[in-house]
PDB file of N, CA, C and O in Angstrom:
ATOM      1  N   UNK A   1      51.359-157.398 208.951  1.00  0.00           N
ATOM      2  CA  UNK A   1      50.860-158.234 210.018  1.00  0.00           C
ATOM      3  C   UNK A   1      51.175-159.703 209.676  1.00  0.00           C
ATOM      4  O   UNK A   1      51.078-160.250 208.577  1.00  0.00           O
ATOM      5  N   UNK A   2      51.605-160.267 210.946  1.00  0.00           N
ATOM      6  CA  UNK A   2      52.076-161.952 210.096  1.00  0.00           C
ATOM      7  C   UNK A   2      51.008-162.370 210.412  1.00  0.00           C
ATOM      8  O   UNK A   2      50.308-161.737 211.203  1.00  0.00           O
ATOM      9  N   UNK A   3      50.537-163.768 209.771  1.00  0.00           N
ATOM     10  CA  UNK A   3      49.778-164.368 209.874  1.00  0.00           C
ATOM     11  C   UNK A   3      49.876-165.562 210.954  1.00  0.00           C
ATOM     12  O   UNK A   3      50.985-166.018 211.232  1.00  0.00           O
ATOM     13  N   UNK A   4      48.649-166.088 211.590  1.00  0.00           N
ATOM     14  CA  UNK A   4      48.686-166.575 212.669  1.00  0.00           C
ATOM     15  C   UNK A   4      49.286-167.935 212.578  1.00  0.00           C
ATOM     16  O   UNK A   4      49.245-168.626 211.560  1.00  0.00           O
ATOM     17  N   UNK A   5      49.881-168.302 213.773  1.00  0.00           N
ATOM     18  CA  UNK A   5      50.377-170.103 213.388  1.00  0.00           C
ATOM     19  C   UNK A   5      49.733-170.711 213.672  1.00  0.00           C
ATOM     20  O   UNK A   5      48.941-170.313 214.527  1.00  0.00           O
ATOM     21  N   UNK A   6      49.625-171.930 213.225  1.00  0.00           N
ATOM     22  CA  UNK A   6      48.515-173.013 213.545  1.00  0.00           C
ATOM     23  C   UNK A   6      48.894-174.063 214.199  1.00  0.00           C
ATOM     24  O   UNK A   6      49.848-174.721 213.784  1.00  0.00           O
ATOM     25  N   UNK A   7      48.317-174.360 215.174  1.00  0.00           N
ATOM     26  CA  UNK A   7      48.850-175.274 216.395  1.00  0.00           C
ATOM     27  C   UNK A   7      47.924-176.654 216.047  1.00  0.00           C
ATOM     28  O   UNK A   7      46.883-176.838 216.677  1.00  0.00           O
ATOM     29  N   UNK A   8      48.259-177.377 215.260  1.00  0.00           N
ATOM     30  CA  UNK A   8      47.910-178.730 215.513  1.00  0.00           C
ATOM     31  C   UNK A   8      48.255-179.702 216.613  1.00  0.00           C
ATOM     32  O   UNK A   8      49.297-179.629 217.266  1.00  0.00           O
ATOM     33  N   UNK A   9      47.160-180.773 216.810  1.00  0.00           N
ATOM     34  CA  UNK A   9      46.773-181.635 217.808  1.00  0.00           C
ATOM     35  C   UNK A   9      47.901-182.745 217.574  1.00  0.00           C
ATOM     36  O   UNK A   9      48.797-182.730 216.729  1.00  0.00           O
ATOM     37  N   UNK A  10      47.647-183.621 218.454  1.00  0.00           N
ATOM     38  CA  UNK A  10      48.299-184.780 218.533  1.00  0.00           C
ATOM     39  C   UNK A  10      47.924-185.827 217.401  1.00  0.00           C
ATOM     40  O   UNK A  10      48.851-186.489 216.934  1.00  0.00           O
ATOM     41  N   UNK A  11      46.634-186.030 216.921  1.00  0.00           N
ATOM     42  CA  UNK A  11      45.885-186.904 216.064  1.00  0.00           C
ATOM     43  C   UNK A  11      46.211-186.275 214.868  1.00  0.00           C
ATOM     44  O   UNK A  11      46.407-187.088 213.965  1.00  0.00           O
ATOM     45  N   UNK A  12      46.332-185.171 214.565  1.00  0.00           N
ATOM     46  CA  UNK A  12      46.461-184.871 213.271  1.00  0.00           C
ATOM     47  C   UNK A  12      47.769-184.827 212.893  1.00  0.00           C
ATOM     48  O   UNK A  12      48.003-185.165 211.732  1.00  0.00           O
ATOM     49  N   UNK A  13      48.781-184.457 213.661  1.00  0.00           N
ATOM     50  CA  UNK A  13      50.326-184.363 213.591  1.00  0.00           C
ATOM     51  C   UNK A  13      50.302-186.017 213.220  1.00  0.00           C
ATOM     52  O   UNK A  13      50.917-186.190 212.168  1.00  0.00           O
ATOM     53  N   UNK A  14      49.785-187.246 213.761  1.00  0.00           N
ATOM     54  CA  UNK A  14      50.117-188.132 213.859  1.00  0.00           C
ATOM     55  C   UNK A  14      49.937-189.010 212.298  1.00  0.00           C
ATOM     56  O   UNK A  14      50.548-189.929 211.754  1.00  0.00           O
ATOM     57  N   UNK A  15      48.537-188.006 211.895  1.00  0.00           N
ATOM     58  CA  UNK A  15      47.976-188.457 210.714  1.00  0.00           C
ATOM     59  C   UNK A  15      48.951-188.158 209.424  1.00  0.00           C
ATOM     60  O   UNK A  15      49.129-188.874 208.438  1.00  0.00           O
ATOM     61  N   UNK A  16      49.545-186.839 209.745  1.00  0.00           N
ATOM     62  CA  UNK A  16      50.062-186.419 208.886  1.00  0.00           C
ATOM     63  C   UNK A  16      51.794-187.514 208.429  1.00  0.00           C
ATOM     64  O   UNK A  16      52.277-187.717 207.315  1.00  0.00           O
ATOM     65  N   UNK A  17      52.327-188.019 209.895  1.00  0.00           N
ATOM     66  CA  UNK A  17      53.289-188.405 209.845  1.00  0.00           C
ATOM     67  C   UNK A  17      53.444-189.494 209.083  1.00  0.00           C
ATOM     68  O   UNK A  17      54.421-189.789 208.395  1.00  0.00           O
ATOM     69  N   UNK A  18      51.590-190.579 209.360  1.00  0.00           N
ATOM     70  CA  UNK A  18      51.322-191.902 208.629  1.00  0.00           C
ATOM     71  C   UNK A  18      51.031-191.644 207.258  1.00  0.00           C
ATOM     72  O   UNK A  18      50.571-192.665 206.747  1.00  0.00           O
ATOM     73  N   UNK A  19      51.131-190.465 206.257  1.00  0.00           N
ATOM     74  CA  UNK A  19      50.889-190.048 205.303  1.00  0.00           C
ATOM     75  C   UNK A  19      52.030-189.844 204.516  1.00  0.00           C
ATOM     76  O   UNK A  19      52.321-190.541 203.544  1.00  0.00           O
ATOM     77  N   UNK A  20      52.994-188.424 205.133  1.00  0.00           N
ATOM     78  CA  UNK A  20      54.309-188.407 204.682  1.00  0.00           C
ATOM     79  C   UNK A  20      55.387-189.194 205.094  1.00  0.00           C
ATOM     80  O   UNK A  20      56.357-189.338 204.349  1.00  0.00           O
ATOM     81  N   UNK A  21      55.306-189.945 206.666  1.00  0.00           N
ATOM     82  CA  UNK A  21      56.459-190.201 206.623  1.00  0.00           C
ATOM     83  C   UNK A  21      57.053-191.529 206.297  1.00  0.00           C
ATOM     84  O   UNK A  21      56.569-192.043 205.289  1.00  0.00           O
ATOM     85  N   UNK A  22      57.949-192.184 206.880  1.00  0.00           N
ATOM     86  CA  UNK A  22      58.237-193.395 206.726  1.00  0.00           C
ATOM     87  C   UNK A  22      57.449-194.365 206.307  1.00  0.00           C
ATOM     88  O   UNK A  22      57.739-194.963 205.270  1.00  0.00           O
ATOM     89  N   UNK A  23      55.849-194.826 207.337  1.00  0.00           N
ATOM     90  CA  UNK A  23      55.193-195.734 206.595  1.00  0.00           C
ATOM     91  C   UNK A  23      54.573-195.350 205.420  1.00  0.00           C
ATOM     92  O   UNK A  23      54.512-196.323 204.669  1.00  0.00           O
ATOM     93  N   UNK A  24      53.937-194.056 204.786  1.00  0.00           N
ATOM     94  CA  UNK A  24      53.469-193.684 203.723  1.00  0.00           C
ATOM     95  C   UNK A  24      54.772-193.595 202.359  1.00  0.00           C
ATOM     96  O   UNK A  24      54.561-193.664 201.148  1.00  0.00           O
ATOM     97  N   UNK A  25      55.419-193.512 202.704  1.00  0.00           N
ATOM     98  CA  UNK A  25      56.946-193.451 201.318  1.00  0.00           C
ATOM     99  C   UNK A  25      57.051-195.314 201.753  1.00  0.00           C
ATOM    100  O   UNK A  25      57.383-195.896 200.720  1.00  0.00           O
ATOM    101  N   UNK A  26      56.902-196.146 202.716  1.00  0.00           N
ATOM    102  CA  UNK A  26      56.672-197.816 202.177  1.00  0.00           C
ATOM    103  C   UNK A  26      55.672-198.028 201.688  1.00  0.00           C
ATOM    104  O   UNK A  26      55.826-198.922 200.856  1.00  0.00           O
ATOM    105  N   UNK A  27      54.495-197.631 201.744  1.00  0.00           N
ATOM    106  CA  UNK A  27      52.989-198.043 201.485  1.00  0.00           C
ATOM    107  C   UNK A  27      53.404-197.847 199.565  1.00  0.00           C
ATOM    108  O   UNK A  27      53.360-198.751 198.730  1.00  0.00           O
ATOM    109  N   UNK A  28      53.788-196.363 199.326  1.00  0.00           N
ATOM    110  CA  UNK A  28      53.985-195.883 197.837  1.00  0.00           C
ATOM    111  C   UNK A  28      55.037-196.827 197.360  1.00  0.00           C
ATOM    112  O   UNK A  28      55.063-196.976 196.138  1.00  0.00           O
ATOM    113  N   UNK A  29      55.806-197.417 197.976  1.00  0.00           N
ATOM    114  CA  UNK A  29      57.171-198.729 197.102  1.00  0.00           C
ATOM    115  C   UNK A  29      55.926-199.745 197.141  1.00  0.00           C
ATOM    116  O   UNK A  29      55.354-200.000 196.081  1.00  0.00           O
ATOM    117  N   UNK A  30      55.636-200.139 197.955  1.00  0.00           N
ATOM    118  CA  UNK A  30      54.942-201.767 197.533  1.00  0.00           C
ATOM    119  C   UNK A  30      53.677-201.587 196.725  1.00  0.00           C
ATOM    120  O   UNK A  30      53.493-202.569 196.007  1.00  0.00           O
ATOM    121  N   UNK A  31      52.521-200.437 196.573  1.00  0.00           N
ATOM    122  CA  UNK A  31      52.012-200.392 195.925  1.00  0.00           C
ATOM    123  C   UNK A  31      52.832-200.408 194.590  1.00  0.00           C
ATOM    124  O   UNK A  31      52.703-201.416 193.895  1.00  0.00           O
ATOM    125  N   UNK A  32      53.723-199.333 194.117  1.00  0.00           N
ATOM    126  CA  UNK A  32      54.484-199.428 193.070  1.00  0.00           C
ATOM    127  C   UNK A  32      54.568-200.668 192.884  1.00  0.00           C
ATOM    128  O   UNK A  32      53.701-201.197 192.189  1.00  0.00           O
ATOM    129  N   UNK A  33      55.700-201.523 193.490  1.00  0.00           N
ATOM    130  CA  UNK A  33      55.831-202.828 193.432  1.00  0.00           C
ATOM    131  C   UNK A  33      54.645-203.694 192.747  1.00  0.00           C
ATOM    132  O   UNK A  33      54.529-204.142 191.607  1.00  0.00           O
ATOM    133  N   UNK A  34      53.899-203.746 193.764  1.00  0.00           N
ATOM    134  CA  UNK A  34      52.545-204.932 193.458  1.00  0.00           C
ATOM    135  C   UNK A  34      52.037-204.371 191.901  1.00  0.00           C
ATOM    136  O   UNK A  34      51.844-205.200 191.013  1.00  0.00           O
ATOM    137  N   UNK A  35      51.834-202.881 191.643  1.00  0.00           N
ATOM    138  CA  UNK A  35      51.459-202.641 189.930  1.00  0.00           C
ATOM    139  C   UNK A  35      52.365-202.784 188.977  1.00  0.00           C
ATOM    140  O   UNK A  35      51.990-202.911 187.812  1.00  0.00           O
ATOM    141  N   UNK A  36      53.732-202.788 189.313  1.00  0.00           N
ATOM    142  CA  UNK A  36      54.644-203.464 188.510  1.00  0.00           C
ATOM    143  C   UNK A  36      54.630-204.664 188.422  1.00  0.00           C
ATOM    144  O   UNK A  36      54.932-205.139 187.328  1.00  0.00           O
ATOM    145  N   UNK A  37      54.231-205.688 189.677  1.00  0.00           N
ATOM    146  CA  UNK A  37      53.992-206.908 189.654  1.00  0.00           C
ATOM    147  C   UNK A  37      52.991-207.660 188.384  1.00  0.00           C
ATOM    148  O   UNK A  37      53.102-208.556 187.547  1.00  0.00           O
ATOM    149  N   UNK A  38      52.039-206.732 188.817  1.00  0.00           N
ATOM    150  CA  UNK A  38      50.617-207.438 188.262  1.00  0.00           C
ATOM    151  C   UNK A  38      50.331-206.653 186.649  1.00  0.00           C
ATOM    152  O   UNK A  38      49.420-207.060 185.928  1.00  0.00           O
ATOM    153  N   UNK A  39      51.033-205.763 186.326  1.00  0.00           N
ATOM    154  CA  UNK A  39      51.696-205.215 184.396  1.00  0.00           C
ATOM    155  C   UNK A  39      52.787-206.175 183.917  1.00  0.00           C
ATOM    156  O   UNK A  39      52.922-206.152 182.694  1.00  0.00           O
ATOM    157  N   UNK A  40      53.573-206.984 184.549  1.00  0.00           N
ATOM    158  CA  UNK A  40      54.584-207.730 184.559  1.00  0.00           C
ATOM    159  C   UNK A  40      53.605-208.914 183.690  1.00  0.00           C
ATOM    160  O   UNK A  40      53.375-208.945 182.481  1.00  0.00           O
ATOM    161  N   UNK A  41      53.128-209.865 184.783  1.00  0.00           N
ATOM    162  CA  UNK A  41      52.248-210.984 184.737  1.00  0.00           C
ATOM    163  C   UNK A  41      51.236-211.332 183.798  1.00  0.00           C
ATOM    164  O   UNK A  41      51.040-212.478 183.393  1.00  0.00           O
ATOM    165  N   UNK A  42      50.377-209.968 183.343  1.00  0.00           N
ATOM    166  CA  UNK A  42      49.813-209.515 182.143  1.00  0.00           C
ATOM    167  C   UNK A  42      49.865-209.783 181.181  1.00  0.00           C
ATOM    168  O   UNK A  42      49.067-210.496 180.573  1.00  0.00           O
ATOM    169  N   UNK A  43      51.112-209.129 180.668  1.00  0.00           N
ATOM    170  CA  UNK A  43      51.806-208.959 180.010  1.00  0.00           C
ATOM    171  C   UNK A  43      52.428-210.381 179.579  1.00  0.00           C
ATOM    172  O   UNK A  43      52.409-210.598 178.367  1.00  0.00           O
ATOM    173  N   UNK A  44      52.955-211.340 180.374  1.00  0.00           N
ATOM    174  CA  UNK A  44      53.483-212.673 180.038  1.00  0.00           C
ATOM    175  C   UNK A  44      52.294-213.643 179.653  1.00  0.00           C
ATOM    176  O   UNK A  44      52.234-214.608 178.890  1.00  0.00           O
ATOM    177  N   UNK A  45      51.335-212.996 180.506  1.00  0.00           N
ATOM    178  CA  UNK A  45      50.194-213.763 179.956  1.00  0.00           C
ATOM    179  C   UNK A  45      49.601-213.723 178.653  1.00  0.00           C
ATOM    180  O   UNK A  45      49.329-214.763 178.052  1.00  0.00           O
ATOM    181  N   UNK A  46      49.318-212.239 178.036  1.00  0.00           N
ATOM    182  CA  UNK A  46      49.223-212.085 177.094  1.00  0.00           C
ATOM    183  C   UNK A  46      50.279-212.421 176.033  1.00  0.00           C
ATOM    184  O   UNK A  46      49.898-212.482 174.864  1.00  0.00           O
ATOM    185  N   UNK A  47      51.195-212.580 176.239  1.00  0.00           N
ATOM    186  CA  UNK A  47      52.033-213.640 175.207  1.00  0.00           C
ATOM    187  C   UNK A  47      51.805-214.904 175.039  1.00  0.00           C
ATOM    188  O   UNK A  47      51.618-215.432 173.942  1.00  0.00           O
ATOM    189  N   UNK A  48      51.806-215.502 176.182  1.00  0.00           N
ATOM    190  CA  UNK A  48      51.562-216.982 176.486  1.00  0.00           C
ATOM    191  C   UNK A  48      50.121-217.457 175.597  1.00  0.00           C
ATOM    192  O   UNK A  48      50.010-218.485 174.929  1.00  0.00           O
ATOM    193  N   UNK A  49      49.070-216.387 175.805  1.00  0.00           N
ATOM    194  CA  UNK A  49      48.194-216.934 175.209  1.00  0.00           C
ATOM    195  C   UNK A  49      47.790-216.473 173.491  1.00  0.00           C
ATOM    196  O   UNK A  49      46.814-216.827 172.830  1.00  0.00           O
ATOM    197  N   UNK A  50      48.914-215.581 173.106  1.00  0.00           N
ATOM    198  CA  UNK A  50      49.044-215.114 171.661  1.00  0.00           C
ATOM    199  C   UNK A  50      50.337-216.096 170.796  1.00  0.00           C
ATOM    200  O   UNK A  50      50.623-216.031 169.600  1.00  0.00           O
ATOM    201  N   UNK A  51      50.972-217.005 171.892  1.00  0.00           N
ATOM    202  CA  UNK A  51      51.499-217.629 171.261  1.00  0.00           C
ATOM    203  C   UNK A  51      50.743-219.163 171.181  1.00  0.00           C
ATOM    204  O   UNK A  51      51.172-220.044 170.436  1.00  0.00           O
ATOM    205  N   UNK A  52      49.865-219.297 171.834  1.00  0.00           N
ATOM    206  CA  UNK A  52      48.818-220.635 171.598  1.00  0.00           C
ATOM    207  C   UNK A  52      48.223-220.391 171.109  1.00  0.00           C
ATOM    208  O   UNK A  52      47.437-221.282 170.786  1.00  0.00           O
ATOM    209  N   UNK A  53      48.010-219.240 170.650  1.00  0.00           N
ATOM    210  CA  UNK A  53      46.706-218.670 169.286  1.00  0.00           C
ATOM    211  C   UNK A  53      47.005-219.081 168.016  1.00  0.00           C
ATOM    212  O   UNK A  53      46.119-219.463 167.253  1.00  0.00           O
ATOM    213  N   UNK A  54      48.413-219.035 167.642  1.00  0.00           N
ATOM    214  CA  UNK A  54      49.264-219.231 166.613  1.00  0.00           C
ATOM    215  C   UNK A  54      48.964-220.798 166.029  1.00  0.00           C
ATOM    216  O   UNK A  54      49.611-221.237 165.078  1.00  0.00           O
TER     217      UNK A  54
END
């Protein structure tokens, strides 16, 4: 016996699209981005201020 198909709505198809598609794979680059940003900055900072420690 196959199993039944599932007929999703308009709102949820829509939800799903803002999740996987296009805007959700940009949302995942600029987050990436911005935590590479702000491990970057850190990071220089914590030099900056281990080399005025000196």
């Amino acid at each position: 016996m196959a199993p039944p198909s599932i007929v999703r709505g308009p709102r949820e198809r829509l939800a799903a699209w803002l999740y996987t598609g296009p805007p959700g794979h940009l949302y995942g680059v600029l987050a990436d981005l911005a935590q590479l940003g702000a491990r970057y900055a850190l990071q220089r900072l914590r030099a900056r201020l281990a080399r005025a420690a000196r």
